[in-house]
C-alpha positions as CSV (number, residue, x, y, z in Angstrom):
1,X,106.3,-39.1,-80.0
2,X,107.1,-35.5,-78.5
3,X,107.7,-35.4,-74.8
4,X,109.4,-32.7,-73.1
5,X,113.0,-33.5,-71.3
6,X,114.9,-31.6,-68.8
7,X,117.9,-31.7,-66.9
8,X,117.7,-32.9,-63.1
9,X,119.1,-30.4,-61.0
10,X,118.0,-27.6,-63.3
11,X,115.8,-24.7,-63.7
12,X,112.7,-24.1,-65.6
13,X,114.8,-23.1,-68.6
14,X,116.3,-26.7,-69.1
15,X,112.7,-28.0,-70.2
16,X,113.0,-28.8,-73.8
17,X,111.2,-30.5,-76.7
18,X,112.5,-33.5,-77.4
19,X,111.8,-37.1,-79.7
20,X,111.7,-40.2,-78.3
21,X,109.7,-44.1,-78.8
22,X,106.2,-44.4,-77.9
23,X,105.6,-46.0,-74.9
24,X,103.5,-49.7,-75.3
25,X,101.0,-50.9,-72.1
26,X,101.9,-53.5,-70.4
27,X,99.2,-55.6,-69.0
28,X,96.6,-54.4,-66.7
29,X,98.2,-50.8,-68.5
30,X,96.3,-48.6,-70.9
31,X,98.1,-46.1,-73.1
32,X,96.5,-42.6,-73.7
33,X,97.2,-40.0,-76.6
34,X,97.5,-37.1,-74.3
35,X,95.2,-34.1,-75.1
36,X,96.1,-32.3,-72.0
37,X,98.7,-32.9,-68.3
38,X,98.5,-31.4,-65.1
39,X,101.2,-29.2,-63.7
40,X,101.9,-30.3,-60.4
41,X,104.5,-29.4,-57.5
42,X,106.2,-32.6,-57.3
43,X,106.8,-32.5,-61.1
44,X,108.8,-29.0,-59.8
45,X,110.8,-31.6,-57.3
46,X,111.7,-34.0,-59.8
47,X,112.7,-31.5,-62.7
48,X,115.0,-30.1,-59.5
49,X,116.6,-33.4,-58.8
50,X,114.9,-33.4,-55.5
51,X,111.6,-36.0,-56.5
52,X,113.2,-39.3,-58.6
53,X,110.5,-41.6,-60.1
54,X,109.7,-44.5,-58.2
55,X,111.2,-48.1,-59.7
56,X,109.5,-48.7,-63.1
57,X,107.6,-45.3,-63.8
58,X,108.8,-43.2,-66.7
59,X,111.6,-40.8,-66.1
60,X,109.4,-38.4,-68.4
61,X,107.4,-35.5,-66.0
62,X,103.9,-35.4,-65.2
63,X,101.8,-37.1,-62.7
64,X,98.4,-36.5,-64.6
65,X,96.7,-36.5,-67.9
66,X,94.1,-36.1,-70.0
67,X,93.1,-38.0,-73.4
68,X,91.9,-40.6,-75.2
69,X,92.6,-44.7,-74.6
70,X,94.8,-45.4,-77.6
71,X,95.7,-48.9,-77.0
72,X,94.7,-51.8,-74.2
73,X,97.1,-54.2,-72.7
74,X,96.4,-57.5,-71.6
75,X,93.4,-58.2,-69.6
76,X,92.4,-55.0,-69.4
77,X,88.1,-55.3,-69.4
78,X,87.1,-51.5,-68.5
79,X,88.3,-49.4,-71.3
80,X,88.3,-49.6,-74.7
81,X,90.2,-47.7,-77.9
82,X,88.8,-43.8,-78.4
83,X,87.0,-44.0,-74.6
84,X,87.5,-40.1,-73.1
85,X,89.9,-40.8,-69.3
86,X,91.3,-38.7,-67.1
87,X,94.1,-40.2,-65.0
88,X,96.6,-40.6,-62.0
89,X,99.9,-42.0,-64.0
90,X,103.3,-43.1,-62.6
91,X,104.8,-40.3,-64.7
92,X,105.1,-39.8,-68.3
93,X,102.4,-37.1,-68.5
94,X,104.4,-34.5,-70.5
95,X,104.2,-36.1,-73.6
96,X,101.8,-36.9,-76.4
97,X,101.4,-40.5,-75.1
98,X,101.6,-42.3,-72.0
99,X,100.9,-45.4,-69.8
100,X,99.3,-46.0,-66.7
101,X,97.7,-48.6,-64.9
102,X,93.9,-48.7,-66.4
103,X,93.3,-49.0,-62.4
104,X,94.4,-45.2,-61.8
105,X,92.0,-43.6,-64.8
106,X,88.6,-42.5,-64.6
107,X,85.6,-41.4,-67.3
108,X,86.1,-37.7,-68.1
109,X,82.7,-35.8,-66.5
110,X,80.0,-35.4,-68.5
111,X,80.2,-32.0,-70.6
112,X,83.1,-31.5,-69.5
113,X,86.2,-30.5,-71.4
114,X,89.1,-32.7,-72.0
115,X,91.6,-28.9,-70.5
116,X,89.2,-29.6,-67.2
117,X,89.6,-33.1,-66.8
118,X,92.9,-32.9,-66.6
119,X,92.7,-30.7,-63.5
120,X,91.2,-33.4,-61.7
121,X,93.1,-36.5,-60.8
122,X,96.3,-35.3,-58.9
123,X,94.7,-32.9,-56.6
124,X,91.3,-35.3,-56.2
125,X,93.2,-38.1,-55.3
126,X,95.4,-36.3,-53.0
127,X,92.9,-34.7,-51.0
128,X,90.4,-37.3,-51.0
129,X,92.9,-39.6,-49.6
130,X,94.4,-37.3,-47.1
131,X,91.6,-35.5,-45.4
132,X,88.7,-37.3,-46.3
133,X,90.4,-41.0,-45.5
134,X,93.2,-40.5,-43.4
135,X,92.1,-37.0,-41.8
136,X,88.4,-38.7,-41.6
137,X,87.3,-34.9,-41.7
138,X,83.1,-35.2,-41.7
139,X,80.1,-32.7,-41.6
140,X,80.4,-30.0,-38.7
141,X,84.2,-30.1,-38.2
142,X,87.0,-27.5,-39.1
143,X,89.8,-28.2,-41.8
144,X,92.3,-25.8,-42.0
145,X,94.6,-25.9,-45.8
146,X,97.2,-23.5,-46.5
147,X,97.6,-22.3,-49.8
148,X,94.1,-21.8,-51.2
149,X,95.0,-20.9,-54.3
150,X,96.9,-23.5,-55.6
151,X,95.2,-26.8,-57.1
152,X,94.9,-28.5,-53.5
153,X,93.9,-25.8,-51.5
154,X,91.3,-25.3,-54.3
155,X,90.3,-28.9,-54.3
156,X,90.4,-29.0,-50.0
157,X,87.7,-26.1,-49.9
158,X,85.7,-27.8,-52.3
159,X,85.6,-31.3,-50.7
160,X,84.8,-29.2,-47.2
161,X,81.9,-27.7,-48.8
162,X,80.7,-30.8,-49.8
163,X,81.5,-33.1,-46.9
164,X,79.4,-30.5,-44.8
165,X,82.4,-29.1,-42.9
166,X,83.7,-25.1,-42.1
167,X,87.2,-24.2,-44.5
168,X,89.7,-22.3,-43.3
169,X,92.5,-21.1,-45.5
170,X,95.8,-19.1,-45.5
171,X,96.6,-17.4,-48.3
172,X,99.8,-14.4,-49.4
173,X,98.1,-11.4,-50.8
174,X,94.4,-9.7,-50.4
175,X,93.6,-10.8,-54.3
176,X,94.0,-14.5,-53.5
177,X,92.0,-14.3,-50.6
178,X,88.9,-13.1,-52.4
179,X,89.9,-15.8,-54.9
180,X,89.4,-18.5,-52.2
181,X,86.1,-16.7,-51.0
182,X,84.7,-16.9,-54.2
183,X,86.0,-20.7,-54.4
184,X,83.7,-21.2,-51.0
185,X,86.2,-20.7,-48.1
186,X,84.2,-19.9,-45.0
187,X,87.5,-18.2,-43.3
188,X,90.1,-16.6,-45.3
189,X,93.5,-15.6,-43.4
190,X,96.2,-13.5,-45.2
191,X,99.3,-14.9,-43.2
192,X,101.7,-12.6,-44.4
193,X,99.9,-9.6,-42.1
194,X,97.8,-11.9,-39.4
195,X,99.0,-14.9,-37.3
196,X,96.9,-17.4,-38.4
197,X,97.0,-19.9,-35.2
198,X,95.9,-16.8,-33.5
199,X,93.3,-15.5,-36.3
200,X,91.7,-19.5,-35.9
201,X,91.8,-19.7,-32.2
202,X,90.0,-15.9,-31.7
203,X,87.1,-17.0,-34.2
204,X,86.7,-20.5,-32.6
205,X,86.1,-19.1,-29.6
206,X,89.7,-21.1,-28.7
207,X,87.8,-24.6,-29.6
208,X,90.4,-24.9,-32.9
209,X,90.9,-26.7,-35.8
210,X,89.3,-30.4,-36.4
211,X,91.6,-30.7,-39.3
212,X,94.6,-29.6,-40.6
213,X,96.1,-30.1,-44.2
214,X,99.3,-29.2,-44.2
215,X,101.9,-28.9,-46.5
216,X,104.8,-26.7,-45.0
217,X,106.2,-28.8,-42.3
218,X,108.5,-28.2,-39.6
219,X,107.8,-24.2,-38.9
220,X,104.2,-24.0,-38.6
221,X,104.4,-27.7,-36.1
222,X,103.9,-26.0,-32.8
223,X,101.3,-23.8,-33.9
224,X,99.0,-27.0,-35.5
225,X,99.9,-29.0,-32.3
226,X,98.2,-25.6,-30.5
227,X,95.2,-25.0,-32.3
228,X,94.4,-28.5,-33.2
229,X,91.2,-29.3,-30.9
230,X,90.8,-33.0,-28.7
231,X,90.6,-35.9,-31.2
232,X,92.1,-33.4,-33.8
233,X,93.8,-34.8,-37.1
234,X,97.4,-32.8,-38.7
235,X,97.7,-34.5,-42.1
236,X,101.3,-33.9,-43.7
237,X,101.3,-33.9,-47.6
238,X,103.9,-32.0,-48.2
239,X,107.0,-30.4,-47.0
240,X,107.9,-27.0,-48.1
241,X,109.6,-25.9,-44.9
242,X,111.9,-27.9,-42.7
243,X,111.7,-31.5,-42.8
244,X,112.8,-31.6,-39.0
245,X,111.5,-29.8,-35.6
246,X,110.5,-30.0,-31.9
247,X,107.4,-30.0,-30.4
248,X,106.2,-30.6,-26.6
249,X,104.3,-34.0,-27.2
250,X,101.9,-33.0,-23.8
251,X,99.2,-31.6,-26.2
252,X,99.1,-35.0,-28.3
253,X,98.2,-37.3,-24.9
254,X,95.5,-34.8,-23.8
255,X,94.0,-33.8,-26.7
256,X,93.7,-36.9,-27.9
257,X,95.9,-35.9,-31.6
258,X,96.9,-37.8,-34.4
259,X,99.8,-36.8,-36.7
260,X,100.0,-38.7,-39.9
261,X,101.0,-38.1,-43.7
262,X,101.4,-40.1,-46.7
263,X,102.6,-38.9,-50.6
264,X,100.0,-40.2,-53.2
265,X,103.2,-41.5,-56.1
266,X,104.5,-44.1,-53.5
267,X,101.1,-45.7,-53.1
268,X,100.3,-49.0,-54.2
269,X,97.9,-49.5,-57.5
270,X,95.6,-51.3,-55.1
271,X,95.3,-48.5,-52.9
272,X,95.1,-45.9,-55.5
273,X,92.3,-48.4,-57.1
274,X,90.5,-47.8,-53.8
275,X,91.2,-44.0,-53.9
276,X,89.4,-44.1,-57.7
277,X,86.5,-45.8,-56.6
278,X,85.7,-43.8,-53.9
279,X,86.0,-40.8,-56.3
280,X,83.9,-42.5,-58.8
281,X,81.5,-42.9,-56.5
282,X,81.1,-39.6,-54.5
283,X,82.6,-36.8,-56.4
284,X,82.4,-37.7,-59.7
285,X,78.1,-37.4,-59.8
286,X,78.9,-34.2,-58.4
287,X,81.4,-33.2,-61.7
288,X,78.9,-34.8,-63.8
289,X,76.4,-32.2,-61.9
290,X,78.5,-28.8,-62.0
291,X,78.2,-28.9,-58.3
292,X,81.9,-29.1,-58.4
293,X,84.3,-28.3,-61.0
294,X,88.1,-27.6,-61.6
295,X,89.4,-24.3,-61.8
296,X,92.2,-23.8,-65.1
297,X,94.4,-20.5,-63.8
298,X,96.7,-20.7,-66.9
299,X,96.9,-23.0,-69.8
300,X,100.2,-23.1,-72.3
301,X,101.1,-25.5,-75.5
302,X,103.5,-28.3,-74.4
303,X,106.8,-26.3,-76.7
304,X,106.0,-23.6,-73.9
305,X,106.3,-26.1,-70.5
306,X,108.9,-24.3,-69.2
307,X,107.0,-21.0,-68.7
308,X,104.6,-23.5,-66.8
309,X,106.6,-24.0,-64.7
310,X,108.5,-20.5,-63.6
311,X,104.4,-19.8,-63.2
312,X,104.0,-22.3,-60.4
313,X,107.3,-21.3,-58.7
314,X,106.1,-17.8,-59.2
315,X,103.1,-18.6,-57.1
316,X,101.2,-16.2,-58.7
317,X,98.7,-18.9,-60.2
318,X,95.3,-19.8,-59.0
319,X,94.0,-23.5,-59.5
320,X,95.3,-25.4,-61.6
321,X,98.1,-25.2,-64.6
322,X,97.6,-27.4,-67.8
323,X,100.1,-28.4,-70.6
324,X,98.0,-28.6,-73.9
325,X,99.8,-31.7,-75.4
326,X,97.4,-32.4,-77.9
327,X,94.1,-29.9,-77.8
């Protein structure tokens, strides 16, 4: 099969078409003829020498896919050759097959398009898991997501608007902010010209932020711990700042906060089995519906993954990136 290969450590430009064996499910496993993978930032990470696969997973790129069951290992019962999936794999994704667990996939929505589906798992699973589980964000509360451009912050405004709750999200520029308006953001705040701690805290009337998804870190700590309200929830998943800071830990005894995190790749197939029911049974009606749907910023071929990539570090995208492995 093709895959693409890159050097850890290196740049976008290192990303290469290369040859290699087709990978064969093991049991429990199903193996997909990839039509279409997800760009993601951790696949960034890895190529960068900064995100190695866990024990086991394929040292190929790509955390999510797109395609049709090509082959079933043993005792697999749910999927069958030809069936239309979408999946969460342990890498492997950048190539024109790959394995996964048949525990991580899910049916592709109805009418929609194999480019779409493969928008969905990464980010769904994430989000879901993070502000929905662990940030137990419900109707009438705040979430705050920085980024709203990208495929999470895309994906965290969506789930608000469904869950019943008021989204708040940063963004760079004036173009991306009407972007995450016409995504369904309630509250737009263009941090590189307004404080946003002290854009959310003015509009709350100095009540806060319910819930915060955050994925910088270490600079922005004091100002969550600040305008995070009693019984408030700061969800790390990920780090783009500092991994390290200090905070006055006052705020978390009387307000009642809890600070917690988790990275979906780590995550045991049982508990991303959970995480795929849950979204089989709450979002994906509402993908079969059109009531929510993906949003594809860019598309290239698979030959053409390394100007994926400089795209994503670029941070000019909105939504989501997809490799076309196999259209």
């Amino acid at each position: 099969m093709r895959y693409i290969d890159y050097e850890p450590g290196g740049d976008a430009d290192t990303l290469r078409l290369a040859e290699g064996p087709t990978p064969a499910p093991r049991t429990g496993e199903i193996l997909i003829e990839v039509a279409y993978a997800g760009i993601n930032r951790p696949d960034i990470l890895q190529r960068s020498g900064r995100y190695p696969p866990p024990p086991g997973a394929s040292p190929i790129l790509g955390l999510e896919v797109s395609g049709h069951v090509a082959e079933v290992g043993a005792g697999v019962q749910e999927w069958r050759g030809g069936d239309a999936v979408t999946a969460l794999v342990p890498g492997g994704g950048y190539a024109e097959y790959c394995t996964t667990p048949a525990d991580q996939a899910l049916r592709v929505p109805a009418h929609m398009d194999l480019a779409s589906a493969a928008a969905l798992p990464e980010n769904w699973f994430t989000v879901w898991a993070n502000a929905a589980d662990m940030g137990a964000l419900k109707a009438g509360e705040r979430l705050l997501v920085h980024g709203g451009t990208s495929g999470i912050g895309f994906t965290a405004i969506q789930l608000a608007r469904f869950l019943g709750a008021t989204c708040w999200a940063t963004v760079g520029n004036d173009d991306k902010a009407a972007f995450c308006r016409a995504s369904g953001a309630h509250h737009v705040i263009n941090y590189r010209t307004t404080d946003f701690a002290e854009a959310v805290m003015e509009a709350t009337g100095h009540q806060g932020i319910d819930v915060i998804l955050d994925v910088v870190g270490a600079p922005y700590l004091e100002r969550h711990i600040g305008i995070l309200r009693r019984d408030g929830r700061l969800v790390f998943i990920a780090l783009s700042g500092d991994n390290r800071g200090e905070i006055d830990l006052a705020p978390i005894l009387t307000k009642r906060l809890r600070l917690t995190g988790s990275a979906m790749r780590p995550r045991t197939v049982g508990e991303k089995r959970a995480i795929r029911d849950a979204l089989a049974q709450h979002i994906w009606p509402e993908l079969d519906h059109g009531r929510l749907l993906p949003h594809i910023g860019a598309r290239f071929p698979l030959t053409e993954a390394a100007r994926a990539h400089a795209l994503m570090e670029s941070g000019d995208h909105r939504g989501k990136i997809v490799l076309a492995v196999k259209p």
